[in-house]
PDB file of N, CA, C, O and CB in Angstrom:
ATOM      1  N   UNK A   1       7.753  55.214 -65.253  1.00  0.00           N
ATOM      2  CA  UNK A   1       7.595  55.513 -66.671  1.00  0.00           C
ATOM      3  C   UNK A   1       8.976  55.735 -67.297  1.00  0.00           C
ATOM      4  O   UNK A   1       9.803  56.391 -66.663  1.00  0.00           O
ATOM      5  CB  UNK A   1       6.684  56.761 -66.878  1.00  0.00           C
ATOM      6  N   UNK A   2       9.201  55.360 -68.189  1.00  0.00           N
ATOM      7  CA  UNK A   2      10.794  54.978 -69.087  1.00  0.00           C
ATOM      8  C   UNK A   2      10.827  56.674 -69.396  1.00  0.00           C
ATOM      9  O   UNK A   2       9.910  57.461 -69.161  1.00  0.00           O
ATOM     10  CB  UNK A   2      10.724  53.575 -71.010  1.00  0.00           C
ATOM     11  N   UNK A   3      12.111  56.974 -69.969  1.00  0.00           N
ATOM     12  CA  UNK A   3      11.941  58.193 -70.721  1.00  0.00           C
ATOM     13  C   UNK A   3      11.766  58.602 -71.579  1.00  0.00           C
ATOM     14  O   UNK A   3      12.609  57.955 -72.200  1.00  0.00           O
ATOM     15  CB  UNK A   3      12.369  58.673 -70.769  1.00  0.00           C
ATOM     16  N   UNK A   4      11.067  59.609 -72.755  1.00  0.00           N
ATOM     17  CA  UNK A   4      11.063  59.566 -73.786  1.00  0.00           C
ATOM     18  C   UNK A   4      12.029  60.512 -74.699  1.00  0.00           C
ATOM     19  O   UNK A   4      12.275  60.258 -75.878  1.00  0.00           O
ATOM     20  CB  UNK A   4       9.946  59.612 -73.901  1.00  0.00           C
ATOM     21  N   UNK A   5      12.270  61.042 -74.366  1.00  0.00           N
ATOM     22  CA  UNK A   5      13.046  61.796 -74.908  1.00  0.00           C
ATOM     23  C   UNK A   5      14.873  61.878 -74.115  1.00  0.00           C
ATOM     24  O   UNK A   5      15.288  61.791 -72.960  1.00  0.00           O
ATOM     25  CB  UNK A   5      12.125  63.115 -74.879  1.00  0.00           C
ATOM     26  N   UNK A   6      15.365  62.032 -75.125  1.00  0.00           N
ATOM     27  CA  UNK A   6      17.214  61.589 -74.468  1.00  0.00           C
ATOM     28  C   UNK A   6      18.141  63.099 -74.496  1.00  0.00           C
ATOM     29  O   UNK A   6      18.768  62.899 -75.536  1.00  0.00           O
ATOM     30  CB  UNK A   6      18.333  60.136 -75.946  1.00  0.00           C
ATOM     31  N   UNK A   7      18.497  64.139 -74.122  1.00  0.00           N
ATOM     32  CA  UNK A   7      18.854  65.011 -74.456  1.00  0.00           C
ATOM     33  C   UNK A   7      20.632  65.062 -75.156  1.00  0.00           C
ATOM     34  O   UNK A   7      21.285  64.055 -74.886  1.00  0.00           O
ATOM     35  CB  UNK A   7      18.442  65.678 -73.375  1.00  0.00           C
ATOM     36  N   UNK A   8      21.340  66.116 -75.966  1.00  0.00           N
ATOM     37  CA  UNK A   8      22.240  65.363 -76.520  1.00  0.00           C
ATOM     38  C   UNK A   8      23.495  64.824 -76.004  1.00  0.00           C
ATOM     39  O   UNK A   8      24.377  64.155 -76.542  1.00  0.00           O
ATOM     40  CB  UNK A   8      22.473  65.904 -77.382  1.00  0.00           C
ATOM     41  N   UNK A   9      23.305  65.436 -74.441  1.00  0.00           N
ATOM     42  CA  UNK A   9      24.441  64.546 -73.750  1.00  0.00           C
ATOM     43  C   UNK A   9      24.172  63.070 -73.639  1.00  0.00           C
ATOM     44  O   UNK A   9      25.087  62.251 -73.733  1.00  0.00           O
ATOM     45  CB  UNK A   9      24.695  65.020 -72.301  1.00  0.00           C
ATOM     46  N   UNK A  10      23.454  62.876 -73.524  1.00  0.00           N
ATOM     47  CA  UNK A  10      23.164  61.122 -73.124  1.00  0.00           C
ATOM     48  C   UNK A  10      22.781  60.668 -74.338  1.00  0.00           C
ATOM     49  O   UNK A  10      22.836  59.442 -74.238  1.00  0.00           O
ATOM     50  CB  UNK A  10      21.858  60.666 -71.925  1.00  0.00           C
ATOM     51  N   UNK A  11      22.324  61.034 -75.735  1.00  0.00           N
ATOM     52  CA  UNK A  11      21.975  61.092 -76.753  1.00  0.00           C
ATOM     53  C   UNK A  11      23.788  60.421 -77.244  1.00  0.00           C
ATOM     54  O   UNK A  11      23.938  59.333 -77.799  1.00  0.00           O
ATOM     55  CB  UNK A  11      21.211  62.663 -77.141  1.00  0.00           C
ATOM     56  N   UNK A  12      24.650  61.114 -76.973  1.00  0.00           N
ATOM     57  CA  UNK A  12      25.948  61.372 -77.359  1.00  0.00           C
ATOM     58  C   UNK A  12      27.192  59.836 -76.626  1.00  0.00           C
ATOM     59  O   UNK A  12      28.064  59.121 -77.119  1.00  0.00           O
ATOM     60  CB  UNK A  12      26.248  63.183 -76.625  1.00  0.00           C
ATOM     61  N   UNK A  13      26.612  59.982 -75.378  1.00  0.00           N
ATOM     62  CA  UNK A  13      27.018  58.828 -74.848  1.00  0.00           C
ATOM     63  C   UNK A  13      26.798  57.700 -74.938  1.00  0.00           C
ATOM     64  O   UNK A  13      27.620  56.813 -74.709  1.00  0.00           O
ATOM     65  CB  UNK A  13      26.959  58.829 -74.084  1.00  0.00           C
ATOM     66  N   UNK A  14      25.439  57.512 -75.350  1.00  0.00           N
ATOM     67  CA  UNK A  14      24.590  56.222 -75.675  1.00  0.00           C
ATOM     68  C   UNK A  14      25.653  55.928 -77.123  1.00  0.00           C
ATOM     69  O   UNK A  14      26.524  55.059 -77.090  1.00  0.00           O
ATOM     70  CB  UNK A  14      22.499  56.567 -76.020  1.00  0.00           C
ATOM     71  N   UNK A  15      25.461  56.608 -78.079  1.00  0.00           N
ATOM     72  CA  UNK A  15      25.800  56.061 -79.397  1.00  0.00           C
ATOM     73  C   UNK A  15      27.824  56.319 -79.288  1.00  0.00           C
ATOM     74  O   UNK A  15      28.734  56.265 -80.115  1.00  0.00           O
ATOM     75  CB  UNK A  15      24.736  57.187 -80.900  1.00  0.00           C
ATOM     76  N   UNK A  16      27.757  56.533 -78.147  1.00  0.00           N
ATOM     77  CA  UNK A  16      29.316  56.542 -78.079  1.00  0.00           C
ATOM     78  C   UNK A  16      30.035  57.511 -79.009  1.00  0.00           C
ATOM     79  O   UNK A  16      31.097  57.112 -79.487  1.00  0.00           O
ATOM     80  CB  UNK A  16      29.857  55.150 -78.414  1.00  0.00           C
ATOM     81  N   UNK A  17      29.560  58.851 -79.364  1.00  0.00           N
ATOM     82  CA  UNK A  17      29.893  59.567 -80.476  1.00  0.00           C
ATOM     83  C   UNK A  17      30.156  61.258 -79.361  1.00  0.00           C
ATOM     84  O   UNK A  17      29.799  61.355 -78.187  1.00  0.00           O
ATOM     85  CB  UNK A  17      28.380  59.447 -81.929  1.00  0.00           C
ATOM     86  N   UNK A  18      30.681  62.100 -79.983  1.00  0.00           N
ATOM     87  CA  UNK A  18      30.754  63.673 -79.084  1.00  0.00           C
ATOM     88  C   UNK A  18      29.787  64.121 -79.218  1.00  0.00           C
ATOM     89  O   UNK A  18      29.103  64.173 -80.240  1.00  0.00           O
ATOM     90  CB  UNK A  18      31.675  64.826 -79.405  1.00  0.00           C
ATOM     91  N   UNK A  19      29.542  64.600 -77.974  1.00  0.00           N
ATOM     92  CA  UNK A  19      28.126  65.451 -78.455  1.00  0.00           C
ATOM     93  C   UNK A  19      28.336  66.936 -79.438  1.00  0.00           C
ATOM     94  O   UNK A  19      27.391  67.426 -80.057  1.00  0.00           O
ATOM     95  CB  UNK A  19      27.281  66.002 -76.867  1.00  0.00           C
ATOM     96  N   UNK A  20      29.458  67.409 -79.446  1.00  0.00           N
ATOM     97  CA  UNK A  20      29.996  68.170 -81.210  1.00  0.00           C
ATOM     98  C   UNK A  20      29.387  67.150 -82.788  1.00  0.00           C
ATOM     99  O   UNK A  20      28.812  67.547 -83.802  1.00  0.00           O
ATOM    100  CB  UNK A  20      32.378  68.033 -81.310  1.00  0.00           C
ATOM    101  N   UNK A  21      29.686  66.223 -82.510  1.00  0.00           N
ATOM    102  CA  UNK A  21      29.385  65.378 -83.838  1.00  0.00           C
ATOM    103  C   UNK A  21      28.031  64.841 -83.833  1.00  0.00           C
ATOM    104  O   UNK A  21      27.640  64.164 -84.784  1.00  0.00           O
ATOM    105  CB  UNK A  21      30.365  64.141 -84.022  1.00  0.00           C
ATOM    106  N   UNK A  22      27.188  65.126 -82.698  1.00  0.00           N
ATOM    107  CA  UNK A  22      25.949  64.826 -82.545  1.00  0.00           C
ATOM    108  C   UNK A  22      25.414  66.229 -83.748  1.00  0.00           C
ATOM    109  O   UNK A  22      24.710  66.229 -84.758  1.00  0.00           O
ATOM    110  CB  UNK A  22      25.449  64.813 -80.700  1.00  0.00           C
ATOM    111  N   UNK A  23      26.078  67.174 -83.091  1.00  0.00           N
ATOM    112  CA  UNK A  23      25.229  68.776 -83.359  1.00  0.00           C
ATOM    113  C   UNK A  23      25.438  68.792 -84.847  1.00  0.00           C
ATOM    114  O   UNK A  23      24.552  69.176 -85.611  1.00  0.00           O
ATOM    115  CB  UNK A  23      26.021  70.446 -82.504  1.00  0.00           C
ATOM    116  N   UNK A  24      26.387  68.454 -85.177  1.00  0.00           N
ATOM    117  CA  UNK A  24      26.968  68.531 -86.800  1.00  0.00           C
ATOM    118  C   UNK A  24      26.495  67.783 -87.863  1.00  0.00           C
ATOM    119  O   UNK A  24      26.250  68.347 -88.930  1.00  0.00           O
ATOM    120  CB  UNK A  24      28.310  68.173 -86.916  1.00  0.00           C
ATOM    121  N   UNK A  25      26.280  66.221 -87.683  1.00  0.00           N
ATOM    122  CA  UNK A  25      26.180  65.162 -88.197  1.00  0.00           C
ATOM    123  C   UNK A  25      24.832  64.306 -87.771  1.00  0.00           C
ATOM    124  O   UNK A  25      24.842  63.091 -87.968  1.00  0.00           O
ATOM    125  CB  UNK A  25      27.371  64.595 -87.938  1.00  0.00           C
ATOM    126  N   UNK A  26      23.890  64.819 -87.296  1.00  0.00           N
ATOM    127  CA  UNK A  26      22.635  64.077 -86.753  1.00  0.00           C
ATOM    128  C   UNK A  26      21.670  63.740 -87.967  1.00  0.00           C
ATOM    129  O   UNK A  26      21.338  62.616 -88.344  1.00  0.00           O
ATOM    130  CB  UNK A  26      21.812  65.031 -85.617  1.00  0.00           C
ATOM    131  N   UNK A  27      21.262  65.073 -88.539  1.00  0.00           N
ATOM    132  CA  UNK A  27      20.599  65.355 -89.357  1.00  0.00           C
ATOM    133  C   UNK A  27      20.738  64.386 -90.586  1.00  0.00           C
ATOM    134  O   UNK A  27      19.979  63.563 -91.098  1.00  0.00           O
ATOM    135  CB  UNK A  27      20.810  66.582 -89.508  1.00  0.00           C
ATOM    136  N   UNK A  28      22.308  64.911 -90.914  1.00  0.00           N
ATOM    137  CA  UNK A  28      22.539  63.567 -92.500  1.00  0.00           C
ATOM    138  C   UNK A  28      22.874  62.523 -92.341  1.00  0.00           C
ATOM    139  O   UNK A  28      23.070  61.793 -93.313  1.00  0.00           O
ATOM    140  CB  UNK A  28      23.580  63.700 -93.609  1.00  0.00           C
ATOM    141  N   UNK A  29      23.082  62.026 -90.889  1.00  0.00           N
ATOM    142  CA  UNK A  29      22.860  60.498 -90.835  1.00  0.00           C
ATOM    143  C   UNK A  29      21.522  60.170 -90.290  1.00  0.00           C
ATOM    144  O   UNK A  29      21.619  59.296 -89.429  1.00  0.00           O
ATOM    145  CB  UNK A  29      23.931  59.779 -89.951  1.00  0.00           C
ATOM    146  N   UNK A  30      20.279  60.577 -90.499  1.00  0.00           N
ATOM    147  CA  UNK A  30      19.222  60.653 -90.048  1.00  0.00           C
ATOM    148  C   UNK A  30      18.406  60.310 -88.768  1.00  0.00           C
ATOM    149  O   UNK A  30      17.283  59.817 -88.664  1.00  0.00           O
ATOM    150  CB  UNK A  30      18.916  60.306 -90.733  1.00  0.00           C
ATOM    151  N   UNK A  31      19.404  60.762 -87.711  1.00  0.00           N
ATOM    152  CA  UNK A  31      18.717  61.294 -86.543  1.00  0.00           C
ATOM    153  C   UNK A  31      17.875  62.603 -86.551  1.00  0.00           C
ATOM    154  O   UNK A  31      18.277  63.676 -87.003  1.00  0.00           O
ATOM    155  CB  UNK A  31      19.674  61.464 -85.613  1.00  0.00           C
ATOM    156  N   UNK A  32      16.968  62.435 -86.136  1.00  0.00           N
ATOM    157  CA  UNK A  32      15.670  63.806 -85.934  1.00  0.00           C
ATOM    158  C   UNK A  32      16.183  64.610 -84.521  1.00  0.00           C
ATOM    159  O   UNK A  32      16.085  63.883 -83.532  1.00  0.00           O
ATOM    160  CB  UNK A  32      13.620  63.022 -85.565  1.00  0.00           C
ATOM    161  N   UNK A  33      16.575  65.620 -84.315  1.00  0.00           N
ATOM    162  CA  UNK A  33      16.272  66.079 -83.037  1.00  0.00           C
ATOM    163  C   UNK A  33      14.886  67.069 -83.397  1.00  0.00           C
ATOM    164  O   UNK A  33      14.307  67.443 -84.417  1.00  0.00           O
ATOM    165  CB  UNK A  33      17.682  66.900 -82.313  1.00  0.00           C
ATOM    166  N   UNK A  34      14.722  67.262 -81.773  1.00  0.00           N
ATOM    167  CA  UNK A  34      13.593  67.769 -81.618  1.00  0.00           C
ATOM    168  C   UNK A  34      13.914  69.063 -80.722  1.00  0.00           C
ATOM    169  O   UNK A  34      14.737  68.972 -79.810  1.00  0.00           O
ATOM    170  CB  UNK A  34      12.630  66.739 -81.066  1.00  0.00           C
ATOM    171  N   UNK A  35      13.266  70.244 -80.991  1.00  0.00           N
ATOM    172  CA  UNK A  35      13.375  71.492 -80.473  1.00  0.00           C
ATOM    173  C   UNK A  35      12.505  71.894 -79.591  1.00  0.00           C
ATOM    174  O   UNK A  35      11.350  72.224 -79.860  1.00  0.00           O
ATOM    175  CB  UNK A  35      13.387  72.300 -81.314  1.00  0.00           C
ATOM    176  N   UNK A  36      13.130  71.889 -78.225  1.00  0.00           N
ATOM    177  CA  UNK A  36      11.869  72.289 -77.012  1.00  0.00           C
ATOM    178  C   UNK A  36      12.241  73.976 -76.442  1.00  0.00           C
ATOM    179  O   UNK A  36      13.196  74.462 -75.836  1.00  0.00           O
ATOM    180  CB  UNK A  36      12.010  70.922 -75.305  1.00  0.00           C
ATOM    181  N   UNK A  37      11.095  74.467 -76.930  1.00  0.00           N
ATOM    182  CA  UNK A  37      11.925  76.024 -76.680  1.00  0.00           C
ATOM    183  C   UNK A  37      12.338  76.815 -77.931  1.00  0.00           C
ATOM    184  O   UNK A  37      12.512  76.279 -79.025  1.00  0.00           O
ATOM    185  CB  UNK A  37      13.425  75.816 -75.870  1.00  0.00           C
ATOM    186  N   UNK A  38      12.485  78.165 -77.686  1.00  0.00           N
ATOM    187  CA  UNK A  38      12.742  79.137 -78.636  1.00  0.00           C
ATOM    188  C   UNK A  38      14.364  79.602 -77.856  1.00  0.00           C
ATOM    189  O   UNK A  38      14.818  79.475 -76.719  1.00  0.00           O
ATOM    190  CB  UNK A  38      11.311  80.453 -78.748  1.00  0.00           C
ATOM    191  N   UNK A  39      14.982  80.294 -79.393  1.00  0.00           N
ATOM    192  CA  UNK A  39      16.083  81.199 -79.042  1.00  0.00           C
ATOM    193  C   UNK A  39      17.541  80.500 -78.187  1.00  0.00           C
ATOM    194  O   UNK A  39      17.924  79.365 -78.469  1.00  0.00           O
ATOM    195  CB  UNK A  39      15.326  82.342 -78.088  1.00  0.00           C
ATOM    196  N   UNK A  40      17.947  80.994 -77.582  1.00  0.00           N
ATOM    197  CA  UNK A  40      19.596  80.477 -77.041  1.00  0.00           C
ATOM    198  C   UNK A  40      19.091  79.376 -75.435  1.00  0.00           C
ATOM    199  O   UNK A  40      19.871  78.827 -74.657  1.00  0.00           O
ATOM    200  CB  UNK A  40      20.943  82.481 -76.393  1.00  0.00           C
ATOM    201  N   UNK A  41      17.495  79.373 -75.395  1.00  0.00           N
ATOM    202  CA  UNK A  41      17.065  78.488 -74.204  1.00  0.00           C
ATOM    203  C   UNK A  41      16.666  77.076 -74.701  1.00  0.00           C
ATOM    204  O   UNK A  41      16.490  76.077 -74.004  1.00  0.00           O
ATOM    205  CB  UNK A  41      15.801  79.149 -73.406  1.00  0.00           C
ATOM    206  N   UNK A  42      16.567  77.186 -75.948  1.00  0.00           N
ATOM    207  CA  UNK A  42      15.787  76.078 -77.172  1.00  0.00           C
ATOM    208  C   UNK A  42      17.029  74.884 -76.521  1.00  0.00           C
ATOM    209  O   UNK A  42      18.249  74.985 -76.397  1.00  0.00           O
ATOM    210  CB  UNK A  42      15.944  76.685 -79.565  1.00  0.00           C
ATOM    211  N   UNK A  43      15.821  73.487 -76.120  1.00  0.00           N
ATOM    212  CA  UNK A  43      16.644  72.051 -75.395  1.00  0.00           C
ATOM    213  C   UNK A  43      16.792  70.986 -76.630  1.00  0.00           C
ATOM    214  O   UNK A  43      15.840  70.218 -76.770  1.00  0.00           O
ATOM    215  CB  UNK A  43      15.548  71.157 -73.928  1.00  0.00           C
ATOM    216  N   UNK A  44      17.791  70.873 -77.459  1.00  0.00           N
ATOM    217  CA  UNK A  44      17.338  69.576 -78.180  1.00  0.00           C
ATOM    218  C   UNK A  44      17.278  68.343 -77.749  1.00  0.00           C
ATOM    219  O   UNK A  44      17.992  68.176 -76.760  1.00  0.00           O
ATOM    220  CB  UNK A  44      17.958  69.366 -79.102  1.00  0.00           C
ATOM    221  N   UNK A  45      16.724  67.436 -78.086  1.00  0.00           N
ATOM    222  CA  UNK A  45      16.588  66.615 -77.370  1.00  0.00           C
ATOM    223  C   UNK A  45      16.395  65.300 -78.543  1.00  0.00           C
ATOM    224  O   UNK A  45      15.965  65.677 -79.634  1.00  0.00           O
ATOM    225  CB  UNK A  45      15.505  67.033 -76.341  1.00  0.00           C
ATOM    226  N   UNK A  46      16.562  64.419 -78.459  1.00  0.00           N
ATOM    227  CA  UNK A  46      16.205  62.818 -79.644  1.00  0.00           C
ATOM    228  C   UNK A  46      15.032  61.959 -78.797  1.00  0.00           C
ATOM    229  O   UNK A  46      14.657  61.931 -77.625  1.00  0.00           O
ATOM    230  CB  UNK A  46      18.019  61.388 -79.859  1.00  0.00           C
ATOM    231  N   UNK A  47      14.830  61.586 -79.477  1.00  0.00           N
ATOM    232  CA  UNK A  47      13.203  60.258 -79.343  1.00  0.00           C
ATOM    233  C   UNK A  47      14.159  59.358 -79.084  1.00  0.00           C
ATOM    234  O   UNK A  47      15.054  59.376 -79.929  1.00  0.00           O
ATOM    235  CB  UNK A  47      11.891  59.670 -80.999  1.00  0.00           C
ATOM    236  N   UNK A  48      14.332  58.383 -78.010  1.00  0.00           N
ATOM    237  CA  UNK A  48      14.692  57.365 -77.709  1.00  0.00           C
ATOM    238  C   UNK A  48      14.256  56.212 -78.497  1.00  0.00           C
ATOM    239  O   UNK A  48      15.100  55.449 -78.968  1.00  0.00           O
ATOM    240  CB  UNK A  48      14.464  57.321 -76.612  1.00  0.00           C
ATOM    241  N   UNK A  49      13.018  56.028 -78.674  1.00  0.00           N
ATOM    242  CA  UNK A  49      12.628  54.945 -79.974  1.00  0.00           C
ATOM    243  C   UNK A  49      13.103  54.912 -81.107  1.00  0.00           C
ATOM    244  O   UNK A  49      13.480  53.884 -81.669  1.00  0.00           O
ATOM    245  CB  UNK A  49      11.459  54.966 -80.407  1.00  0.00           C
ATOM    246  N   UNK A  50      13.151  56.528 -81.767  1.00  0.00           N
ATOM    247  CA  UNK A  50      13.742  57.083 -82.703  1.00  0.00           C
ATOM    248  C   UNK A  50      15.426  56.263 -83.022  1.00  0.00           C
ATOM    249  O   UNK A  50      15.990  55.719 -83.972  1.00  0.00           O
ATOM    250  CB  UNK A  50      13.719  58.649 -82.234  1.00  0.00           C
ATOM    251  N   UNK A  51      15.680  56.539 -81.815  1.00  0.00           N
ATOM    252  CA  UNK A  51      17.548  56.810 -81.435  1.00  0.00           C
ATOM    253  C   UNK A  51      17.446  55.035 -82.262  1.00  0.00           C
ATOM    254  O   UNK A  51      17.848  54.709 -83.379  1.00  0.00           O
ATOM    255  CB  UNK A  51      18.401  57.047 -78.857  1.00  0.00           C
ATOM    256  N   UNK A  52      16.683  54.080 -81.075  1.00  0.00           N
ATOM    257  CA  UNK A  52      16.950  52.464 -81.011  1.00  0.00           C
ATOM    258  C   UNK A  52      16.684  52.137 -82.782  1.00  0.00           C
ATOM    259  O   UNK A  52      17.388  51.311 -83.363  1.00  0.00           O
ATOM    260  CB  UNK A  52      15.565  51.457 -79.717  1.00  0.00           C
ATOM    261  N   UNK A  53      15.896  52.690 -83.293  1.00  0.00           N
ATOM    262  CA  UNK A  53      15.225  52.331 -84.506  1.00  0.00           C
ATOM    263  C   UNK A  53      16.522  52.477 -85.146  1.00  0.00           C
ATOM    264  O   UNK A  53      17.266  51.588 -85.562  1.00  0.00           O
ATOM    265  CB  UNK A  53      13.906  53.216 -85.064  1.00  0.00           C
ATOM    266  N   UNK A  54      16.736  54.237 -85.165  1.00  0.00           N
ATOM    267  CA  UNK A  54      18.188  54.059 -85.838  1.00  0.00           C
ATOM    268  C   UNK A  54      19.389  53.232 -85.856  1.00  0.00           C
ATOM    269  O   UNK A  54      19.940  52.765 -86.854  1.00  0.00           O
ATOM    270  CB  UNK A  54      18.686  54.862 -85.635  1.00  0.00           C
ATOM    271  N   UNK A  55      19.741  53.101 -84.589  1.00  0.00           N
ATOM    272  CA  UNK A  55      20.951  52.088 -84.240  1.00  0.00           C
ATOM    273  C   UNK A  55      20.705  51.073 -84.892  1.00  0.00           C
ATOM    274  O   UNK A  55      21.615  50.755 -85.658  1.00  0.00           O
ATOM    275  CB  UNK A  55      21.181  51.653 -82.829  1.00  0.00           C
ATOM    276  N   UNK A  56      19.469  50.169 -84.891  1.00  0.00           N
ATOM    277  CA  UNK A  56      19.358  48.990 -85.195  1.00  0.00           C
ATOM    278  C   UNK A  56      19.226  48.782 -87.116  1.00  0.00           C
ATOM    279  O   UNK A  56      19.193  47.678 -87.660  1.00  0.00           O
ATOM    280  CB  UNK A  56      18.085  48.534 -84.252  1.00  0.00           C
ATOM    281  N   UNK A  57      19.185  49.749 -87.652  1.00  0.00           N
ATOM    282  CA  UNK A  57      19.351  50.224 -89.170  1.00  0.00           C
ATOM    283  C   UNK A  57      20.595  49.926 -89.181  1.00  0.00           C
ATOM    284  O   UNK A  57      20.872  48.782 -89.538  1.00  0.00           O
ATOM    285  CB  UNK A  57      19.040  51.753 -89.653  1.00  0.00           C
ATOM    286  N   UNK A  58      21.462  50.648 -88.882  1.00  0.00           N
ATOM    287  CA  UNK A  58      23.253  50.553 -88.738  1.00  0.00           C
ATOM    288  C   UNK A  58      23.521  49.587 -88.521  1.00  0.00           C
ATOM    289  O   UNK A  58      24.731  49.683 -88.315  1.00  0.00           O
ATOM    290  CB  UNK A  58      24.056  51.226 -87.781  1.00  0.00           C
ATOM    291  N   UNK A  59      23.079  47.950 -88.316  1.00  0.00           N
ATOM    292  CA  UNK A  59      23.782  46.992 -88.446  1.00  0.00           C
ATOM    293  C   UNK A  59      24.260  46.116 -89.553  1.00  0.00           C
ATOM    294  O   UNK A  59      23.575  45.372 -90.255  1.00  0.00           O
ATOM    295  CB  UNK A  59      23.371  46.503 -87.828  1.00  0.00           C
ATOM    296  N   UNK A  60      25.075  46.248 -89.581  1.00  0.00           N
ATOM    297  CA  UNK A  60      26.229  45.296 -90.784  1.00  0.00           C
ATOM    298  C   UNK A  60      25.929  44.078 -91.001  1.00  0.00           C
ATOM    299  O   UNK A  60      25.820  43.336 -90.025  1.00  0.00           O
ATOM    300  CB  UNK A  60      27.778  45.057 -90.365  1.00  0.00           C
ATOM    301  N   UNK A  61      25.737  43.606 -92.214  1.00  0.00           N
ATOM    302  CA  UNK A  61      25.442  41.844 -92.252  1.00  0.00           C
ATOM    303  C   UNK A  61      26.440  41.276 -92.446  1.00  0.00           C
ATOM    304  O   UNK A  61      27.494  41.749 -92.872  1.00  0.00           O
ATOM    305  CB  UNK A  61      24.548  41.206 -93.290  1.00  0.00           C
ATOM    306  N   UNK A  62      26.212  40.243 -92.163  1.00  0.00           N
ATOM    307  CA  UNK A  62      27.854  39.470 -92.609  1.00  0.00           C
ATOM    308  C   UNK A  62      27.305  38.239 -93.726  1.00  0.00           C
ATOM    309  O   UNK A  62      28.117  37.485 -94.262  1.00  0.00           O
ATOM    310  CB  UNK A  62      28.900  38.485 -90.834  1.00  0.00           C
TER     311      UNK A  62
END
């Protein structure tokens, strides 16, 4: 079974970006994270479909 959810290290690596600029900048470039957990244990984590959908928005036409 594939994975569904990407947490923001691999979240961070995939899109080739820090995972600092993940935490900062997700939101208003409209990545969703998702909150698993309460308080300072709370895992964020991104939708992998989510992630691809986005990426594939971000392409440039020529």
């Amino acid at each position: 079974m594939a994975a569904q959810f990407m947490d923001v290290r691999q979240t961070a690596e995939y899109l080739n970006v820090s995972p600092s600029w993940l935490y900062r900048e997700a939101v208003g470039v409209g990545l969703v994270p998702y909150r698993f957990g309460q308080g300072r244990n709370a895992k964020i984590q991104f939708k992998v479909s989510e992630v691809n959908a986005w990426v594939r928005q971000q392409r440039v036409s020529e």
